[in-house]
C-alpha positions in Angstrom: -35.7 98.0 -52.9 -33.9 97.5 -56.2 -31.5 100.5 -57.4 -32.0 101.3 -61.0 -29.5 102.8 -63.5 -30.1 102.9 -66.9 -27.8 102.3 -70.1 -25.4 104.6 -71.2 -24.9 107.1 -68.0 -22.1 107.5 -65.9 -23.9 105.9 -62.9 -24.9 102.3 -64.7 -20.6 101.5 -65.7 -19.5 102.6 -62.4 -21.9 100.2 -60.3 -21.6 97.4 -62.9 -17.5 97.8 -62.7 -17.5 97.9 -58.7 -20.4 95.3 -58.5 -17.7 93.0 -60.9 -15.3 93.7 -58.0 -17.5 92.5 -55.4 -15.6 89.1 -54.9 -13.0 91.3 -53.4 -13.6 90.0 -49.9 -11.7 91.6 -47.3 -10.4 89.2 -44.6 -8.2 91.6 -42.2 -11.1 91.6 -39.5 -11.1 87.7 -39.1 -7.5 86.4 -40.9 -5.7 87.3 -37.0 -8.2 85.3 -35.4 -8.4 82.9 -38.3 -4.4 82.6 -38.0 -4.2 82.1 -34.3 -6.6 79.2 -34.7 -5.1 77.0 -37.3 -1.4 77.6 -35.3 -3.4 76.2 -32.2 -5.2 73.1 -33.4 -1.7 72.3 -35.7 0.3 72.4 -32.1 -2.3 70.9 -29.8 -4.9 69.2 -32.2 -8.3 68.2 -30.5 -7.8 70.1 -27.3 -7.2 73.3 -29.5 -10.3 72.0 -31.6 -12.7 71.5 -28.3 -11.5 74.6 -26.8 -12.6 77.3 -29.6 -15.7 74.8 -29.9 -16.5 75.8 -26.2 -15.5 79.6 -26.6 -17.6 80.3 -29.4 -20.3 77.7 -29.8 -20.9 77.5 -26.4 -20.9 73.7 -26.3 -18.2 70.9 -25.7 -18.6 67.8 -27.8 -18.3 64.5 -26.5 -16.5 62.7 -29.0 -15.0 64.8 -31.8 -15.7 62.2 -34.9 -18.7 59.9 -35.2 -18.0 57.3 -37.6 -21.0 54.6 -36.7 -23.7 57.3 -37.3 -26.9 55.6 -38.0 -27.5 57.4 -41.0 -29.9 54.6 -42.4 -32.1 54.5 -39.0 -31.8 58.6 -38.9 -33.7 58.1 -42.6 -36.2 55.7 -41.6 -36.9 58.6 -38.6 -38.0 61.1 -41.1 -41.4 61.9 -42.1 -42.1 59.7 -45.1 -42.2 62.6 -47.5 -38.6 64.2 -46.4 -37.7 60.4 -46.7 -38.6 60.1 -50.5 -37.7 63.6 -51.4 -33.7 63.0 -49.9 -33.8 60.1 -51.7 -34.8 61.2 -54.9 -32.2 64.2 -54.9 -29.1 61.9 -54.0 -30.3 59.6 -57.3 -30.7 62.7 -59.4 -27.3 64.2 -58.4 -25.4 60.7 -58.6 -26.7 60.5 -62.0 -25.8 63.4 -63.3 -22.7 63.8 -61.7 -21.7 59.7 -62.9 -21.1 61.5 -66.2 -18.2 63.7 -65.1 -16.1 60.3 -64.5 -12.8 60.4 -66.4 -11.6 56.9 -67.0 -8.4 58.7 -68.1 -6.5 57.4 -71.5 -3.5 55.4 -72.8 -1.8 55.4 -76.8 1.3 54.6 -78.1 2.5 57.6 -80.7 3.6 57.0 -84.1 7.9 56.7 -82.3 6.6 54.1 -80.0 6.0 56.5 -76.7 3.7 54.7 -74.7 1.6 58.1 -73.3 -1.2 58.5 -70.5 -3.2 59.9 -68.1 -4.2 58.0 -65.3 -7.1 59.0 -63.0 -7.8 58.0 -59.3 -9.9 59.8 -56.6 -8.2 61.0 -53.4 -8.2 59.3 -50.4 -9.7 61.2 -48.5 -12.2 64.2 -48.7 -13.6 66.8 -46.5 -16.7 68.2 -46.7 -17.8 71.3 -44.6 -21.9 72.3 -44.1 -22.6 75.1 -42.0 -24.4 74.8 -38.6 -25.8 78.0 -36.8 -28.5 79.2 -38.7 -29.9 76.5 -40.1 -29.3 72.8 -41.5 -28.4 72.5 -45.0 -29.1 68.9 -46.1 -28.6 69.9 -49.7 -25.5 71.2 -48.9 -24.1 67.6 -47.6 -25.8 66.0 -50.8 -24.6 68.8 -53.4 -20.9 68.7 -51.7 -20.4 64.8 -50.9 -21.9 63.0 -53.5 -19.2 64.0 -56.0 -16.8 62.7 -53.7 -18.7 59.5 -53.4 -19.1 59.2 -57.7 -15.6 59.8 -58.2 -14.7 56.8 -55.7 -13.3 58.7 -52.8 -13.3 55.3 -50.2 -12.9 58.3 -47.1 -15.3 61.0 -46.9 -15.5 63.2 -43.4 -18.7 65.4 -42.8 -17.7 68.5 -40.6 -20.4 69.8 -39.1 -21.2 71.5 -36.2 -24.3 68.8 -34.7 -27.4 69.9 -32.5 -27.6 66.7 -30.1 -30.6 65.8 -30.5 -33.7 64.8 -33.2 -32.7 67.3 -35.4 -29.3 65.9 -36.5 -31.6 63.2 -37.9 -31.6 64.8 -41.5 -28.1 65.7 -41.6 -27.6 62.2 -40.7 -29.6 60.8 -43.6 -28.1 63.2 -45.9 -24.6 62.2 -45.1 -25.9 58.1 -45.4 -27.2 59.1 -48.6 -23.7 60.9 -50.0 -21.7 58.1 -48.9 -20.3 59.5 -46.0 -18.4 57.4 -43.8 -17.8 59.5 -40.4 -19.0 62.8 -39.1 -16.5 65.4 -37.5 -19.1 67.4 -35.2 -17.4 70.7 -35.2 -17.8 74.2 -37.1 -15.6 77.4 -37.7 -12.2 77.6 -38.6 -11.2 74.6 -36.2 -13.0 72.7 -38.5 -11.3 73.6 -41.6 -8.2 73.7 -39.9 -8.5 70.0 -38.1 -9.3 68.4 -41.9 -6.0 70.0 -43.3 -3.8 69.5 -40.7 -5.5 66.0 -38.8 -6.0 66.1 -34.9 -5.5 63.1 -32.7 -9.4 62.2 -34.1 -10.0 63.8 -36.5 -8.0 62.5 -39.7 -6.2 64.5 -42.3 -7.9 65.4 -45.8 -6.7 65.9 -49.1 -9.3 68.1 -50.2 -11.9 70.0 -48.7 -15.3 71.5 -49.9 -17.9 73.2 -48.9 -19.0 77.0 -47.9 -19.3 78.9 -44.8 -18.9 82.3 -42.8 -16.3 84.3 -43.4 -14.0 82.6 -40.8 -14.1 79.8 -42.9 -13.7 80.7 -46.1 -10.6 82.8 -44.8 -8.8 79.3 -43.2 -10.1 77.3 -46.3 -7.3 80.1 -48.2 -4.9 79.8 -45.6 -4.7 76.4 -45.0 -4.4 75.4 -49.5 -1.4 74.3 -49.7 -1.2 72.2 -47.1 -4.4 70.5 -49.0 -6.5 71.7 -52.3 -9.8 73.2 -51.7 -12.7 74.1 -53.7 -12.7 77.5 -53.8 -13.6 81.0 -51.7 -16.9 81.2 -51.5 -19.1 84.6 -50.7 -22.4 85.6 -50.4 -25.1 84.2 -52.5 -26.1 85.8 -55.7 -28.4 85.7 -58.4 -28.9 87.0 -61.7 -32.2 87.4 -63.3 -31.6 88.5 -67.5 -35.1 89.7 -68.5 -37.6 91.2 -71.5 -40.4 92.2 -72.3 -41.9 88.6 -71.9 -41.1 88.1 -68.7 -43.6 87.7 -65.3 -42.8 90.3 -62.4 -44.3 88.3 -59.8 -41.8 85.3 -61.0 -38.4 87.4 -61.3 -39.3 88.8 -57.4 -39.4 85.1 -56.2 -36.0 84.4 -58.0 -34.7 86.9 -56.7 -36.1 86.8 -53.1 -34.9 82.9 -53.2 -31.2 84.0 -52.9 -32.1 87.5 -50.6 -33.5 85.0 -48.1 -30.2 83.3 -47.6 -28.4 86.1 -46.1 -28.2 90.2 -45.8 -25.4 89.7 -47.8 -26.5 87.8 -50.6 -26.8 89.4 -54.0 -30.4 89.5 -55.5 -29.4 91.3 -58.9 -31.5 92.3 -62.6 -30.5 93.5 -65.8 -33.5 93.8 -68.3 -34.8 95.4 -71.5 -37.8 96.8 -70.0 -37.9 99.8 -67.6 -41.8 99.2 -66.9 -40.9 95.6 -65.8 -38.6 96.8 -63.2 -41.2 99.2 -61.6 -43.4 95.9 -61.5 -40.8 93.6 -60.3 -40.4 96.0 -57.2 -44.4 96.1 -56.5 -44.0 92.2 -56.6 -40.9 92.2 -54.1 -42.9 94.3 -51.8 -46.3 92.1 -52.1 -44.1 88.9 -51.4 -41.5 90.0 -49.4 -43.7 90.7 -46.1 -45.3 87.2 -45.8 -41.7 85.4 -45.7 -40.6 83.7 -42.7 -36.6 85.0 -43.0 -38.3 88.9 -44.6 -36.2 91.1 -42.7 -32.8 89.1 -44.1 -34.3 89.2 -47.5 -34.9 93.2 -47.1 -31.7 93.7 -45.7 -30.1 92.2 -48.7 -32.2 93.8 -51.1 -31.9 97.1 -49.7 -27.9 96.7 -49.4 -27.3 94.8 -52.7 -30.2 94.8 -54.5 -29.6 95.8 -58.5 -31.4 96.9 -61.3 -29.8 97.4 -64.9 -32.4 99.0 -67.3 -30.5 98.0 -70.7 -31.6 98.8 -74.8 -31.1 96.0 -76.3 -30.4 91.9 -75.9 -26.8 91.9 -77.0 -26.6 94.4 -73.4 -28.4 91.8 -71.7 -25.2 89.4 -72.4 -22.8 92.0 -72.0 -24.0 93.1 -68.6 -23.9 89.1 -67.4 -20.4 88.2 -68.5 -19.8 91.4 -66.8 -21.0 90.7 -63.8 -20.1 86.9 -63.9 -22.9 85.7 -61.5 -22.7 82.3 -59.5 -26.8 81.6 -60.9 -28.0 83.2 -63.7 -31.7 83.0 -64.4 -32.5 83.8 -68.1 -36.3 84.9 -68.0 -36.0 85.8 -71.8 -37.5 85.0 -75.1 -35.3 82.0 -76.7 -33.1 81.4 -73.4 -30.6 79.3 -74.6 -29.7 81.5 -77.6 -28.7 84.1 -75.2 -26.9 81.7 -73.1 -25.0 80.9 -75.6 -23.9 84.4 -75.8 -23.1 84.5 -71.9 -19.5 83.2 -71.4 -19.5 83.5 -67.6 -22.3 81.9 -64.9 -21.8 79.2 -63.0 -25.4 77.7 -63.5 -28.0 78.8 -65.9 -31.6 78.4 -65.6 -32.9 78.3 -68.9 -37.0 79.7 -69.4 -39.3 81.0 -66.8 -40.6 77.5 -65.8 -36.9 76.9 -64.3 -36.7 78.0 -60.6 -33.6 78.6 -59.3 -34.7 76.2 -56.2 -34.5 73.4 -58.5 -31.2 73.6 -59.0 -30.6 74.5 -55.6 -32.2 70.9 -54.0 -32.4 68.3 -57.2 -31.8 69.0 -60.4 -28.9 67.2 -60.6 -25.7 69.5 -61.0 -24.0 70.3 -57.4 -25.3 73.7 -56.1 -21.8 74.3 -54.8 -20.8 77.3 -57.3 -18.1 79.7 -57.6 -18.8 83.2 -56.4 -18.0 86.9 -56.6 -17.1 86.9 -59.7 -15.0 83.7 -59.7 -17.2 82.0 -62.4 -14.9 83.8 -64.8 -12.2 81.1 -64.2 -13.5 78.8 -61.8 -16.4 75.7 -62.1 -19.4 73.7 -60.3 -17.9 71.3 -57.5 -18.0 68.2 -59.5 -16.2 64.6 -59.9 -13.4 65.9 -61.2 -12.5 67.9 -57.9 -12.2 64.6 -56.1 -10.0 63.0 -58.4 -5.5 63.4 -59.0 -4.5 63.2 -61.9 -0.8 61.5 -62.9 0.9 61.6 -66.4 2.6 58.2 -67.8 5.6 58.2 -70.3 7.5 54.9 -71.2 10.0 55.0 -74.1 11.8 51.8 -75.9 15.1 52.5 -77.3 14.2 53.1 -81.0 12.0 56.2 -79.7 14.2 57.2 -77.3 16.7 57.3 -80.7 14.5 59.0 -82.4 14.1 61.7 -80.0 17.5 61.9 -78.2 18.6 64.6 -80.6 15.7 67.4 -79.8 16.1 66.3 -76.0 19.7 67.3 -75.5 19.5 70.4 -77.7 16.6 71.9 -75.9 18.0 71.0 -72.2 21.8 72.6 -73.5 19.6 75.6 -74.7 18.1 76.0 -71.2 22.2 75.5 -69.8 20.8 72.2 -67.5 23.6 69.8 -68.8 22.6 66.7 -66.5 19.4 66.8 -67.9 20.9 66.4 -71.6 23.6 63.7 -69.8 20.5 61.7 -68.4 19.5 60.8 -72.0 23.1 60.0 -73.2 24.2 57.8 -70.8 21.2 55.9 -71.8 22.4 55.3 -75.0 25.8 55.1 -73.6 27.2 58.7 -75.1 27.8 60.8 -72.3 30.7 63.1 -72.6 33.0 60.7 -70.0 30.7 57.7 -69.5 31.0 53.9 -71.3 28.4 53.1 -73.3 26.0 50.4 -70.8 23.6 49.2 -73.9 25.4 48.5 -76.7 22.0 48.5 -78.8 20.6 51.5 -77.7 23.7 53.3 -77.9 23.9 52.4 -81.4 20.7 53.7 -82.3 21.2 56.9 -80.5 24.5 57.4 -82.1 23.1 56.2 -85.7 19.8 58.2 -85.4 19.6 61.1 -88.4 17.8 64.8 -86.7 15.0 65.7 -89.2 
């Protein structure tokens, strides 16, 4: 079910390079569709929103946004166990995620600049989970809580709801992330009613989250308008292996991200050419028995990957190469060779660490960069929530001091107002009357360096 190709032929550096390009995602099939949508629900708002709701999802919601959601009685519904284990994923991603915070920073410089940066959360956030399928608690936890740690006071769950006792865990997730109303609609009408705002459903600044490919395709055309997260793809793993590595435990790892999707990308690179033979034998024996096996066939079979490699400094050339969104390093001294690895967007370091963990409760946000995108981009975290606004104040000895280097630089660039703005401050404009005496003085006294 894995394709092999071995070091140093012609076959292993074309996949690798076309696998790099993978992220490539081509939206002309849906973008049309996508575009007619987001010109709809901008013009006529909810109607627009209900209508493709109907067309599509085959349903008509009765009220668009839900903000008394009984999120803390929808907990105390679940089974005791689901009860303790959503709880005790929210306090292990709030904790980790509490250290991103950025209280910002202020100094004065040695001329007397008072400098900063000040840092405040947005005001309001959208976070999208995918319906359909299946229900992605995690992904409501992994996505909101962020939000909720960097201080966001609005944060709008779209999502597209069932109706019935099975919203209960979405529910409880969203009560546990801070959520504080629930949009209960999917597709592109969703993305496109956070950016733009409908008659209920309120505008966001940012908005997060994965989905289909009509989603990801109006989350790019609607930036701009707000800031997103990023474009996500399929999923995709990356198990780096040696000789010490179990077979039976890379098939899992791999068959935990082939189980997501037939287009998810379940992917190897190893030093050991017997291992791969017994990884496969292990893919077969556990692939049968899942509940979701003919997804996680389909996506081996289409983009299943095996890189038979001689040495560990091609384990870490292979990786960066193929900048994977998880990165399992099933390898003698695992963070060594991370260290090596420049690009993954979530290493699990050792064979003890299952991908799953980090997937549910680890702490970091599962919400990762794909297709390649790890090469520039970063988990969803705190600082995604958050705006960001420079601070300058000047007295009039520094502005003296640097008068000088400000008009020479803005004549060199030919903007003469720009040079005129600081004069007439000091009261030496070409034409102007000097308006402060003192700092005119000081500009007019002041010796360049």
């Amino acid at each position: 079910m894995l394709r092999r190709f071995t070091e140093d032929t012609p076959e292993f550096a074309r996949t690798l390079s076309l696998l790099a390009d993978r992220g490539e995602e081509d939206f002309s099939r849906v973008e049309p569709v996508v575009r007619e949508v987001i010109a709809a629900v901008r013009a006529r708002g909810d109607a627009a929103v209900l209508e493709f709701t109907e067309k599509w999802d085959h349903r008509r919601p009765k009220t668009l946004l839900i903000r008394d959601y009984g999120g803390e009685a929808a907990l105390s519904r679940l089974p005791p166990e689901a009860q303790r284990a959503l709880s005790f994923a929210a306090a292990r991603i709030a904790k980790f995620h509490e250290r991103q915070k950025d209280a910002g920073f202020s100094y004065e410089d040695e001329s007397g600049v008072r400098l900063g940066l000040r840092v405040s959360p947005v005001a309001r956030a959208g976070v999208y989970a995918p319906g359909g399928k299946a229900r992605y608690p995690s992904s409501v936890l992994m996505s909101a809580i962020p939000a909720q740690v960097a201080g966001v006071p609005e944060i709008v769950l779209a999502t597209p709801l069932a109706g019935d006792a099975s919203d209960d865990v979405i529910f409880a997730a969203a009560h546990l992330s801070g959520v504080t109303e629930i949009a209960d609609v999917g597709g592109a009408q969703a993305i496109a009613a956070l950016a733009y705002g409908t008659q209920s459903i309120p505008r966001c600044d940012k908005i997060v989250g994965p989905g289909n490919a009509y989603v990801a395709c109006a989350k790019r055309l609607v930036f701009g308008a707000c800031s997103i997260d990023s474009i996500a793809g399929p999923s995709e793993i990356l198990v780096v292996a040696d000789s010490s590595a179990d077979a039976r435990v890379i098939a899992a790892d791999l068959l935990s991200q082939a189980e997501h999707d037939e287009a998810a990308y379940p992917l190897l690179v190893c030093t050991d050419a017997s291992l791969v033979s017994a990884v496969l034998s292990a893919l077969e024996e556990q692939v049968g028995s899942l509940p979701k096996a003919a997804i996680a066939r389909a996506s081996l079979e289409k983009n299943g990957y095996a890189f038979i490699v001689s040495s560990r400094a091609s384990l870490s050339r292979v990786a960066d190469a193929l900048a994977v969104e998880h990165v399992a390093f099933h390898v003698e001294e695992p963070e060594a060779l991370f260290a090596e690895v420049r690009s993954c967007g979530a290493a699990f370091l050792g064979h003890l660490t299952p991908e799953a963990a980090g997937d549910y409760l680890a702490g970091p946000s599962h919400v990762l960069p794909t297709g390649g995108a790890v090469r520039f981009g970063a988990p969803l975290g705190v600082y995604d929530f958050v705006r960001k606004s420079s601070l300058l104040r000047y007295t009039p000895s520094a502005l003296a001091e640097h008068a000088w280097a400000i008009t020479t630089l803005a004549r060199l660039e030919g903007l003469e107002a720009h040079a005129r703005a600081v004069e007439v401050r000091g009261g030496t404009a070409g034409n102007g009357t000097a308006k402060n005496d003192t700092v005119g003085n000081d500009l007019r006294g002041v010796r360049k360096p």
